[in-house]
N, C-alpha and C positions, 0 to 999 in steps of 0.2 A: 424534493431536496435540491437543494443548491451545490453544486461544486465548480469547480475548475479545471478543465483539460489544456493542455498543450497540443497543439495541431501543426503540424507543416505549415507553412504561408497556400500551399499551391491544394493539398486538401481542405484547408477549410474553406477557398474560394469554390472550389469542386462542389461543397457541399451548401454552400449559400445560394452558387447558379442552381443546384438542381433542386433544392427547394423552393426558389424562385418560378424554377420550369414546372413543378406542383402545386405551386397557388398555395404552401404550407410553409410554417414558420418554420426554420430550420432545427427546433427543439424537436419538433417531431415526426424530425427525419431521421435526427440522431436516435431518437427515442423506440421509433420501429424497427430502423437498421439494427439498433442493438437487441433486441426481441428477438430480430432474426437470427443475429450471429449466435445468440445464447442459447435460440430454443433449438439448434440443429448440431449434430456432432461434427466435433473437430476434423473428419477425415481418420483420424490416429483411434490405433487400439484403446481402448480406455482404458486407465490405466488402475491397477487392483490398489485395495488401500492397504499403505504399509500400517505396520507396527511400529510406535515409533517408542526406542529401548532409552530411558530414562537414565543415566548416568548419575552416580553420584555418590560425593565425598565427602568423607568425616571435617573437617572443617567447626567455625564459627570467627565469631569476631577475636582477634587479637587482643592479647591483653593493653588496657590502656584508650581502648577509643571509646572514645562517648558519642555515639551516633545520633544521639538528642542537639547535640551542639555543632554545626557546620566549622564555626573559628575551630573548634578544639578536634575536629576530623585533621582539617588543615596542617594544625601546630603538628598532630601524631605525624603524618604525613613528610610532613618538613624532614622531621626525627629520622625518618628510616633512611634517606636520602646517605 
């Protein structure tokens, strides 16, 4: 998979030279360092899984909106102003 990361100017030079000093393309430098970092714990307690408490309110649509029609979301919209 293809993505895109954001790097420092001065880490990604870090990481170009030292693939350069491995004779390995810098994809799979990144690719093992990341191996690394993921397959070893963080240092920190791990953390227990929460429960996560699902909130919720009697509610629906307001009388008047047509949520088929964006123009006519708008027009309602205007209205309450």
């Amino acid at each position: 998979m293809k993505t895109t990361v954001d790097l420092p100017d001065d880490l990604f030079v870090a990481a170009k030279q030292r693939a350069a000093e491995l004779r390995e393309p810098l994809r799979t430098l990144i690719e093992r360092s990341l191996r690394a970092e993921l397959g070893r714990g963080t240092g920190r307690r791990q953390a227990t899984p929460r429960t996560i408490r699902w909130v919720t309110v009697a509610g629906g649509l307001p009388p008047g909106v047509d949520v088929s029609s964006r123009a006519a979301m708008h027009d309602w919209l205007r209205t309450q102003r």
